[in-house]
C-alpha positions in Angstrom: -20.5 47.9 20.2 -21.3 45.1 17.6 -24.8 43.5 18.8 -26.0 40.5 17.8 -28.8 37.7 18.5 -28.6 34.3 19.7 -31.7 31.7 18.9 -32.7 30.5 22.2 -35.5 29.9 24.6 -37.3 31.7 26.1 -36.5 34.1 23.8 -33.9 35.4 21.3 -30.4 36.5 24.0 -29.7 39.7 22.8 -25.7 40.9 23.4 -22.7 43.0 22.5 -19.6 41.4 21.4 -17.6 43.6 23.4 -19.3 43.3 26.8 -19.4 39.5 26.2 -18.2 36.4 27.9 -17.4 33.0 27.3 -16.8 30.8 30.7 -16.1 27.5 30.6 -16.9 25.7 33.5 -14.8 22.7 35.1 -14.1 20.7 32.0 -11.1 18.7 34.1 -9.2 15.2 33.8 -10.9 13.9 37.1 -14.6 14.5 36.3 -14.7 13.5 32.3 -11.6 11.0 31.8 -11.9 7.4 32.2 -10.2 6.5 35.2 -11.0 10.0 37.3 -12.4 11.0 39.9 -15.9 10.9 38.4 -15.4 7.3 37.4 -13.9 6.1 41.1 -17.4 7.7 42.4 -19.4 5.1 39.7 -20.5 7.6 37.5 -20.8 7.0 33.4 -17.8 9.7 32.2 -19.0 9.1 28.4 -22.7 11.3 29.4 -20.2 14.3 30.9 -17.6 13.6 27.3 -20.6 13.9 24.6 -20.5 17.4 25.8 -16.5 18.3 24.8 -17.2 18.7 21.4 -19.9 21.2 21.4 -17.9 22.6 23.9 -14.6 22.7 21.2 -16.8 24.1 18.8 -18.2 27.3 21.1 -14.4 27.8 22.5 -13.0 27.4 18.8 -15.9 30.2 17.2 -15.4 32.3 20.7 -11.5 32.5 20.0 -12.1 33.6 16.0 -14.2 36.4 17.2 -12.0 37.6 19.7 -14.7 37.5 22.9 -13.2 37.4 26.3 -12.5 33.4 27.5 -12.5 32.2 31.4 -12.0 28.8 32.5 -12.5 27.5 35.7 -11.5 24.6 38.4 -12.7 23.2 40.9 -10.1 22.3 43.3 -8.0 23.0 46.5 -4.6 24.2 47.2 -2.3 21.4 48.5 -2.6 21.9 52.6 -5.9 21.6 52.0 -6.5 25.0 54.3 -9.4 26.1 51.8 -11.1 22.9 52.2 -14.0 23.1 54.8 -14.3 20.2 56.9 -18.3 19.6 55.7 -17.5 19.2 52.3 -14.4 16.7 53.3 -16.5 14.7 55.1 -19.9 14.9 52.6 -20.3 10.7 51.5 -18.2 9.3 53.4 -16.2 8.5 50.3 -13.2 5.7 51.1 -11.0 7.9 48.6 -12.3 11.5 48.7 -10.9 15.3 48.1 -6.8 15.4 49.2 -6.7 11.7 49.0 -4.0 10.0 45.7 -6.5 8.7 43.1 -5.4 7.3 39.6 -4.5 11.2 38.3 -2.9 12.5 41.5 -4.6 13.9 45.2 -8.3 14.5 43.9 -9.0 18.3 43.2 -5.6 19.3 44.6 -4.6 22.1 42.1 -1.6 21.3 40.5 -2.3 17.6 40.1 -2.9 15.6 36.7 -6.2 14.9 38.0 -7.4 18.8 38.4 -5.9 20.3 35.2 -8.3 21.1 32.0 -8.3 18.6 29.4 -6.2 18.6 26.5 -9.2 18.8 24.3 -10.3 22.2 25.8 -6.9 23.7 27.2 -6.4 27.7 27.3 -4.5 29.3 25.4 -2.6 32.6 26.8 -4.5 35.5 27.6 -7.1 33.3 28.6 -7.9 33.3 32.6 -8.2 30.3 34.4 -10.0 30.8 37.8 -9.6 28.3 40.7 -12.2 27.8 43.1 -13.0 25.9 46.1 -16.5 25.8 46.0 -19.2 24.8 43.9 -20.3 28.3 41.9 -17.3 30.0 40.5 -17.5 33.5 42.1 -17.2 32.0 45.7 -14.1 33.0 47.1 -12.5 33.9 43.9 -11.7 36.5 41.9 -14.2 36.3 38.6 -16.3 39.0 39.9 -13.3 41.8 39.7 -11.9 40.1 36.1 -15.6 40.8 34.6 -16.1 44.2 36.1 -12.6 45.3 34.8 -13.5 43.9 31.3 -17.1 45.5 31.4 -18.6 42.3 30.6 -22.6 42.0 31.4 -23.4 38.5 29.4 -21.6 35.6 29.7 -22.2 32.1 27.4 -21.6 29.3 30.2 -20.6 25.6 29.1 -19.3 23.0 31.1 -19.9 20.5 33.5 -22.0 19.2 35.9 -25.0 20.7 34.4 -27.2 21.1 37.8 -23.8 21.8 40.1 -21.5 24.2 39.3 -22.7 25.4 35.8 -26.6 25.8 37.8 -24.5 27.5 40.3 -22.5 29.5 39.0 -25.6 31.3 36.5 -27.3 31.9 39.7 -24.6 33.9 40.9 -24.1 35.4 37.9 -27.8 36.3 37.3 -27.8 37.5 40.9 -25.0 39.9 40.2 -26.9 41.4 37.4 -25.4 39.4 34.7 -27.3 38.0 31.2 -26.5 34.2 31.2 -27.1 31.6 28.3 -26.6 28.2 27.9 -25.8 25.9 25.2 -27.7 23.1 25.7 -25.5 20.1 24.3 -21.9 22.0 26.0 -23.3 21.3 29.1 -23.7 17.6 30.8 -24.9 15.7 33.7 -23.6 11.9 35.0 -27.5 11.7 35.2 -29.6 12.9 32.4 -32.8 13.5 34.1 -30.7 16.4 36.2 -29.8 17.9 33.6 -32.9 18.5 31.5 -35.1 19.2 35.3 -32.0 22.2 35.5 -32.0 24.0 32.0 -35.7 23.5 32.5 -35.6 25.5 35.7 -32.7 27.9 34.3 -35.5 29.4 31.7 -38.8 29.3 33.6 -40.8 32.4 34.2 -39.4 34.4 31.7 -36.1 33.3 31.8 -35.6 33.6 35.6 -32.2 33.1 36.0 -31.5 33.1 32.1 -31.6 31.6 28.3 -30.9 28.0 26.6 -29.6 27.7 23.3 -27.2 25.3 21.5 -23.8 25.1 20.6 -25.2 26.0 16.7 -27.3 28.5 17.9 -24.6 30.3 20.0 -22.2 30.3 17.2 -24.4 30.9 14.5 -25.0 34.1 16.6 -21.2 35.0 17.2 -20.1 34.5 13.4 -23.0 37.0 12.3 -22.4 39.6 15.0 -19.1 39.4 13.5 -19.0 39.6 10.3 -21.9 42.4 11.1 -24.9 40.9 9.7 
């Protein structure tokens, strides 16, 4: 397997081309468009946009060198039978999960509002993985699609940086995988979270895992590949 090195902190993420990941969490109409979901709840889209292009760039690099691509949604099917009642009712929001916003029902799957933006979109051969929860291997299949691939690191970029990106790389690192994160390809509607969580994400050792940034990362994938 090609191995290469990725700058980070709190030391240099070591990996294997082959056995490698990228997973691009929830980059979707409603949370980082004007006019979304994000926006109805009062929140500052532009903080969550300054993380697309980073985000581009890592996708763009991960393509060229051929390493296995996931995206994910957060969202529920369209009776809303996956939807448990706590997390319906969590705010007491006037216009909330199943209700019609400006881009459709909010994270119904299938509406405007829950698709990837156009800035980001998969291309074929690229999985996209729905879930209902918070941290992308809950009640999904991820787990199964990086076991059949072999993969034991996965880069993780995307949105919210302390939700469902902290989430889903303390799954991962529970399930034995090696997780970094680019720094800037991540974002938070409030700053202060997101710094406290990548913070937290490489305490002790790296406890759950590493933090790079999006020139770190692909620095790192162009060398392993042209086998510096």
């Amino acid at each position: 397997m090609p191995k290469g090195t990725i700058q980070a902190e709190p030391y240099d993420f070591r990996f294997d081309l082959d056995s490698t990941a990228l997973v691009m969490i929830d980059m979707q109409r409603d949370f980082v468009e004007p006019g979304g979901f994000g926006e109805m709840l009062g929140n500052d889209v532009s903080l969550l946009r300054s993380s697309i292009e980073p985000c581009r760039k890592v996708l763009e690099a991960a393509r060229m060198v051929g390493l296995f691509i996931i995206h994910t949604r957060e969202g529920h099917r369209p009776d809303l039978a996956d939807l448990q009642p706590a997390k319906k009712q969590r705010g007491h929001l006037k216009t909330g999960i199943g209700d019609v916003g400006p881009m459709g029902r909010i994270l119904v799957r299938g509406e405007v509002g829950h698709d990837i933006i156009p800035e980001l979109y998969p291309k074929p051969g690229e999985p996209i993985v729905d879930k209902p929860g918070k941290g992308a291997f809950y009640e999904t299949d991820l787990l199964g699609i990086l076991r059949n691939r072999n993969i034991a690191s996965l880069i993780i970029c995307g949105v919210t940086t302390e939700v469902c990106v902290q989430t889903t790389s303390r799954e991962a690192n529970d399930r034995g995988f090696n997780v970094i994160i680019p720094a800037d390809a991540t974002a938070s509607y409030f700053p202060e979270y997101k710094r406290v969580t990548l913070n937290m994400i490489k305490a002790q050792g790296g406890i759950v895992g590493w933090v790079s940034d999006s020139g770190k990362v692909i620095k790192g994938l162009e060398e392993v590949a042209r086998g510096i």
